[in-house]
N, C-alpha and C positions, 0 to 999 in steps of 0.2 A: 199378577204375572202368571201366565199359565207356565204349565210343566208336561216336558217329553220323557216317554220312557221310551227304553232301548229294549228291543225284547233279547234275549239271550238266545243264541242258535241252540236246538235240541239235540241231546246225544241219545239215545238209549242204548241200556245196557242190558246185558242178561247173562244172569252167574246161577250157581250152583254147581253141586259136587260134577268128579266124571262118569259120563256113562247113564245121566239123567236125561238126556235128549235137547240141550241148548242148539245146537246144529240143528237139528231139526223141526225145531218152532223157529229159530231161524228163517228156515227155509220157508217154512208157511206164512208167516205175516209177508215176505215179500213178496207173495204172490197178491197180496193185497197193498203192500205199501211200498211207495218207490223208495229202495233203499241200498246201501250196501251195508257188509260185514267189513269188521277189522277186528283180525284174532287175537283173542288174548290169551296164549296157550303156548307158555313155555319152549312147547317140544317140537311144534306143530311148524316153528321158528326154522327144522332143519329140514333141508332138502334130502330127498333119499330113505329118511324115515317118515313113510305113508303108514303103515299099517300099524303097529305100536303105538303109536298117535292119534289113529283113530282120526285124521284129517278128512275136510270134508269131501265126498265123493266128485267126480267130475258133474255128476248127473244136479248133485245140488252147487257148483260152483257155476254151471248152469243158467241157475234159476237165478242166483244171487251172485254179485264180484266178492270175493274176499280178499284182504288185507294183510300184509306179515305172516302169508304163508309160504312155506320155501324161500326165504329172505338168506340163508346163510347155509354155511357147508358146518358138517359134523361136529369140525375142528375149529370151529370159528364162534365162540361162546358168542351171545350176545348181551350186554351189560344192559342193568335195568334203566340207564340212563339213553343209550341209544335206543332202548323199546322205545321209551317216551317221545323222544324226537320221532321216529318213525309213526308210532301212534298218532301224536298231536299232525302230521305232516300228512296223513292217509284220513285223518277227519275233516281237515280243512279242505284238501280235495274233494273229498264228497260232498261237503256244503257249497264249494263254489259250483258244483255240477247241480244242485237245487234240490239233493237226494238226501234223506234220513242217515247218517250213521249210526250204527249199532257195534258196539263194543260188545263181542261177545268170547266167553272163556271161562276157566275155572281157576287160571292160577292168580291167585288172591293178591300179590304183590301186583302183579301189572295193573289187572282191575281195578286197587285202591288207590297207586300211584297217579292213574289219571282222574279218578274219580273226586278225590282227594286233594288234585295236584300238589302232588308232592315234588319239591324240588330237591335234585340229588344233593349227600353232600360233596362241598365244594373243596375233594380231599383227590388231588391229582393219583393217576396210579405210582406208585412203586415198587420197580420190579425188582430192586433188590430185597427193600423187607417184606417183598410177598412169597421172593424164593427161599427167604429165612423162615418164613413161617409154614411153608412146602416144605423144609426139610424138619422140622420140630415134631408137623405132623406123620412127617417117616417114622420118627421116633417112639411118640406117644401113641400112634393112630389119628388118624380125623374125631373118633371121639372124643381123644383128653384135649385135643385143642380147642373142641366145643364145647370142653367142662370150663378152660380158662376163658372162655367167650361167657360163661355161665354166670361163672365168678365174677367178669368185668361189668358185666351188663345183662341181667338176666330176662330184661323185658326184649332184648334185640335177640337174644336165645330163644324167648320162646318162639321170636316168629321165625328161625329157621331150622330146618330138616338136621337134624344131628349128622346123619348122612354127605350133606350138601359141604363139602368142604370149600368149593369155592367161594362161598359166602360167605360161610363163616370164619378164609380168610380177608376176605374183602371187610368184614364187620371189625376183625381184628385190627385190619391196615389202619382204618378211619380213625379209628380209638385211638392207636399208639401215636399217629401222627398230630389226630386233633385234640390230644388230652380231652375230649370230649365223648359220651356214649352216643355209641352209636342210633340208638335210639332217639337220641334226642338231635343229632344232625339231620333229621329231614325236616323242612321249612315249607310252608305252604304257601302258596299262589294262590289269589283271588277265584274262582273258576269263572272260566270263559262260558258254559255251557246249563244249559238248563236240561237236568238229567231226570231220565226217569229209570229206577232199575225195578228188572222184574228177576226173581228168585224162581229156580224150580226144584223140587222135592220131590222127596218120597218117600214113604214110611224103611226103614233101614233095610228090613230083612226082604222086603221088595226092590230096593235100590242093589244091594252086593247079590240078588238072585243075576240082577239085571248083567251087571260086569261081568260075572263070573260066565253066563255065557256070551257075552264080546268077548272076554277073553279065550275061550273054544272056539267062537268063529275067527278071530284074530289068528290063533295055531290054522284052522283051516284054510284063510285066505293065504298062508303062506310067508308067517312072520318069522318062524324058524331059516328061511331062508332069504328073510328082508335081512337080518341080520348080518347070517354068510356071509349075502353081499358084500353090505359096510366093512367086514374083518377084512375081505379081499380086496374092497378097495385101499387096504393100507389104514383104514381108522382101527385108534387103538385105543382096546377095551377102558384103560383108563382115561378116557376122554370125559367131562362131562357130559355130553351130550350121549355116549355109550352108557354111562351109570344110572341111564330113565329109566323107568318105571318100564317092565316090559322088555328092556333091551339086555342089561345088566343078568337078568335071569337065564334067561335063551344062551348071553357067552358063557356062564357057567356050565350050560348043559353042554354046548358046542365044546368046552375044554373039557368034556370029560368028568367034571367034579359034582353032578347030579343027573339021574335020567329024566327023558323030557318029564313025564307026571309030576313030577318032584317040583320041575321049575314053573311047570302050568302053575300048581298048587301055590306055590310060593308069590308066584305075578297075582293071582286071586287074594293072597292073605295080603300083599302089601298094597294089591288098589282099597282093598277095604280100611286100611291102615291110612292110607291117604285121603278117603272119603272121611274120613274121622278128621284131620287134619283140616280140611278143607272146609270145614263147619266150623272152625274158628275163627276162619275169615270173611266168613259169610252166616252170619247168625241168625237162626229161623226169629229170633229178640228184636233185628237191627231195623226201627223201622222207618231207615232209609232204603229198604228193601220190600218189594209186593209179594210177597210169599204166594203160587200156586203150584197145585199138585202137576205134575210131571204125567200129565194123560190125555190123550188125544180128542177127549171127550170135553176138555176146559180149553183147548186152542182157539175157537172163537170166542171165548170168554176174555181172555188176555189180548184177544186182538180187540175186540172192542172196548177194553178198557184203553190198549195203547192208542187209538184213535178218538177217545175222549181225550186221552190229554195232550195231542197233539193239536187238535180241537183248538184247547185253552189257550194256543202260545198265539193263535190267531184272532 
């Protein structure tokens, strides 16, 4: 009795820290591969914040479509459950169009969740013991409620930002409702897709050279005043989407309570803070990852490896 195999549709992906140049090999295999982008980038999520985000320029959206960028307003968090819809929803479009999807990004949740398929847990929202636990962290700070996050479940702690209160109420909620760790509520799905990820890198003190001046040309393109903007349009500093990386600093300086060097310096120490972070979810060890250096000089290198293994699914 003979036998059929089903090939699996291809995704490619490409992770590493920020400010290593994923955008930008991006940009260059689609000059050779027919393909689009679907972003996997947190921040990149809000409309209005271009420059802090470092989203892709129009000259490279261009070259290439991208996916789940400017999807939502400041004020409009997006849960990691509707990334996934959205995601899974922006892939299948491209495959029906006969084109390459590439999942490309740095924040490690979205990336593993579909890589992964991680299916959310199945823990409805509650808005009143979410505003019970908004008001706790009035009390204690956001950090003592991520000590009890600690205490209940510490492997669900390490993977989030101490910082990140709305997680780390959302990690809270699931717990109390599901007598279950949160850790242990996500359930995996077979994967639809036949992946291939490529990692890029860089030796450290070459990578936070790299940010540190994005971040001086970022002041210079005018992100002190991307900011502004947002405050005037009525977004208020305590928004998640105001307490990114980048944005959070600049309202400090804009209130008064540091002069800009002070918040430059500060947006430098915590992208490197973040770059350290971002290495836990993407492990130079993991190798379901292709580890290459982050240099203009290996782009045909990495494209002719991604076209061997495109190759293979044929």
């Amino acid at each position: 009795m003979g036998s059929s195999v089903t090939t699996r549709p291809s995704l490619l992906v490409i992770v590493g820290p920020t400010g290593v140049g994923k955008t930008a090999l991006a940009v260059y295999l689609a000059r050779h591969i027919p393909m689009e982008v679907v972003s996997a980038d947190s921040r990149q999520v809000y409309r209005w914040m271009d420059i802090g985000t470092a989203k892709p320029t129009p000259e490279e959206m261009a070259v290439v479509r991208h996916h789940l960028v400017d999807v939502t307003a400041p004020d409009r968090p997006i849960s990691l459950a509707e990334f996934q819809q959205m995601a899974y929803a922006a892939i299948e479009g491209i495959l029906r169009r006969g084109l390459l999807p590439a999942l490309v990004g740095g924040t490690g949740q979205y990336v593993r969740s579909i890589v992964e398929g991680w299916q959310a847990p199945e823990v409805p929202p509650n808005q009143a013991l979410r505003d019970a636990l908004y008001r706790v962290a009035g009390r204690i700070g956001a950090g003592g409620l991520y000590q009890r996050l600690k205490s209940l479940d510490p492997e669900a702690a390490r993977r989030i930002d101490p910082r990140n209160l709305r997680r780390t109420v959302r990690a809270l909620e699931v717990i109390l409702i599901s007598g279950r760790r949160f850790s242990e509520s996500r359930r995996r799905a077979p994967l639809p897709y036949r992946i291939l990820q490529i990692g890029l890198t860089l030796p450290r003190d070459e990578l936070y050279a790299r940010v540190d001046a994005r971040v001086d040309g970022m002041i210079g393109a005018g992100l002190v005043e991307e900011v502004q903007s947002l405050l005037e349009m009525g977004y208020s500093p305590g928004l998640p989407s105001m307490s990114a990386l980048g944005y959070r600093e600049i309202v400090e300086y804009l209130q008064g309570e540091v002069d800009l060097e002070e918040a430059v310096q500060a947006i430098k120490h915590h992208t490197h803070r973040l770059i350290r972070q971002q290495y836990t979810w993407f492990r130079l060890d993991d190798p379901s990852i292709h580890w290459f250096w982050a240099r203009e000089s290996v782009r045909e290198e990495i494209l002719a490896f991604v076209q061997s293994w495109l190759a293979q699914a044929n």
